[in-house]
C-alpha positions as CSV (number, residue, x, y, z in Angstrom):
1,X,92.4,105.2,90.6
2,X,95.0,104.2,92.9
3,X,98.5,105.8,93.2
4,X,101.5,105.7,95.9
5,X,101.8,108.8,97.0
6,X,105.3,108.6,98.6
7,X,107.1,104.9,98.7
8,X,111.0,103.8,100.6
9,X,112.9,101.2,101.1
10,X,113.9,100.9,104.2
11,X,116.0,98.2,106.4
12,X,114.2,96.5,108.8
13,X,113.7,93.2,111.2
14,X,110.2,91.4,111.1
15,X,109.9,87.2,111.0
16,X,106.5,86.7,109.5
17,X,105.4,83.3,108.2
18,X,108.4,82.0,109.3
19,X,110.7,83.7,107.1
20,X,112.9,86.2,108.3
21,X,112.5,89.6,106.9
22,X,115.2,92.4,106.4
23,X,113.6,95.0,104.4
24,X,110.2,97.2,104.4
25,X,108.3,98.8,101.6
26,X,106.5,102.0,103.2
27,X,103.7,103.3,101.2
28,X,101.5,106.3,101.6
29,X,98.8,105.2,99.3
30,X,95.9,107.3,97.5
31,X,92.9,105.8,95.9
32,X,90.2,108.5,94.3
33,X,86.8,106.5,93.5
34,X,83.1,107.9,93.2
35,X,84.1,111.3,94.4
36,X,85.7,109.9,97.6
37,X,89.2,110.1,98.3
38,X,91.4,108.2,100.7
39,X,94.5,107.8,102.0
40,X,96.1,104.6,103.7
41,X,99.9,104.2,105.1
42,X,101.2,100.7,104.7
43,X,104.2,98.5,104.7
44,X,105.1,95.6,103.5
45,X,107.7,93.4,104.9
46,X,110.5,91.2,102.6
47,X,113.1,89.4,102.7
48,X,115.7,91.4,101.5
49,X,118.3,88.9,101.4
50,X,121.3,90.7,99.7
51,X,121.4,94.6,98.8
52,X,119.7,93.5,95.4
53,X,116.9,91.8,96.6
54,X,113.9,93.8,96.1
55,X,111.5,91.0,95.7
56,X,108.4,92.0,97.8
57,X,106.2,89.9,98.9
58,X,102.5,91.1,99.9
59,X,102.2,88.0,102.5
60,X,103.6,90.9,105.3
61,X,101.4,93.5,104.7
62,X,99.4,95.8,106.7
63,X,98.0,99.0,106.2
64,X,95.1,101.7,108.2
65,X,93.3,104.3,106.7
66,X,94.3,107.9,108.0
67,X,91.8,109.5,105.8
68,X,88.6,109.2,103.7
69,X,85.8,111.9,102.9
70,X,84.0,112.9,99.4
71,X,86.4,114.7,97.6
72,X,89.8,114.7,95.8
73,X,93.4,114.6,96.2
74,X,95.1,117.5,97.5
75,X,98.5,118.1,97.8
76,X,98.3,120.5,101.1
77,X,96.6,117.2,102.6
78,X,99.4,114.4,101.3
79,X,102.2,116.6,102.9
80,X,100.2,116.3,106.2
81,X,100.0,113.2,105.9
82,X,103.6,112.4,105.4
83,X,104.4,114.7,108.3
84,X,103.1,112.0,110.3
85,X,103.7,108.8,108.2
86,X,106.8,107.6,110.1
87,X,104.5,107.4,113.8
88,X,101.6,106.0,110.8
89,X,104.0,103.1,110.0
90,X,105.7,102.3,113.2
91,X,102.3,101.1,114.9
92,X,101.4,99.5,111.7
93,X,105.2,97.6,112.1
94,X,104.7,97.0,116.0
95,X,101.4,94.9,115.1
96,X,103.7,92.8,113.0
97,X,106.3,92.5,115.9
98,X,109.0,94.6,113.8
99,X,110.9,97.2,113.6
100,X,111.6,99.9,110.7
101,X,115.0,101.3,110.7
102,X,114.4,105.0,109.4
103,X,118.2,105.9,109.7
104,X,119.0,103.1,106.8
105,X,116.9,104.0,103.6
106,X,118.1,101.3,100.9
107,X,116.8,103.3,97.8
108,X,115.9,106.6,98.1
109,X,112.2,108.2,98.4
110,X,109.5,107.9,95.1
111,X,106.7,110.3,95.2
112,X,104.2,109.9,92.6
């Protein structure tokens, strides 16, 4: 089972396959399977081209796992993760050449 722990739109300059991109999708994700849990941030970028745009297109995505062990999900563990999600995401968005603008949310936070 897979579920978004946490998920925000954010504004945000990447160009990836050539097309400019003006928003950001970041995801804390959880995924429980044969007694393992793990946790991966991600983002996606997309284009975002008016404040309605929401479209999001998985062809600028990364993501990196931050944790996996036997187990299950634990809420203690998910808010320690999110303490650190922002620094989590920001590498993630440097190896795309971009940059997240935290101060400009353009929907407010989903936890799940």
């Amino acid at each position: 089972m897979t579920v978004n722990v946490y998920e925000q739109f954010f504004a945000a300059e990447c160009v990836a396959n050539g097309i400019i991109r003006h928003g950001a999708l970041v995801m804390l994700i959880a995924t429980s399977e044969n007694k393992t849990v793990r946790y991966d941030a991600a983002v996606t970028f997309f284009p975002h081209i008016d404040e309605t745009d929401f479209a999001v297109s998985y062809d600028a995505y990364y993501e990196d796992v931050l944790y996996e062990a036997p187990g299950r999900r634990s809420q203690k563990r998910e808010e320690l993760l999110l303490e650190t999600l922002r620094e989590d995401v920001d590498v993630l968005a440097k190896r795309a050449n971009a940059v997240i603008f935290w101060d400009r949310p353009l929907r407010p936070a989903r936890r799940g």
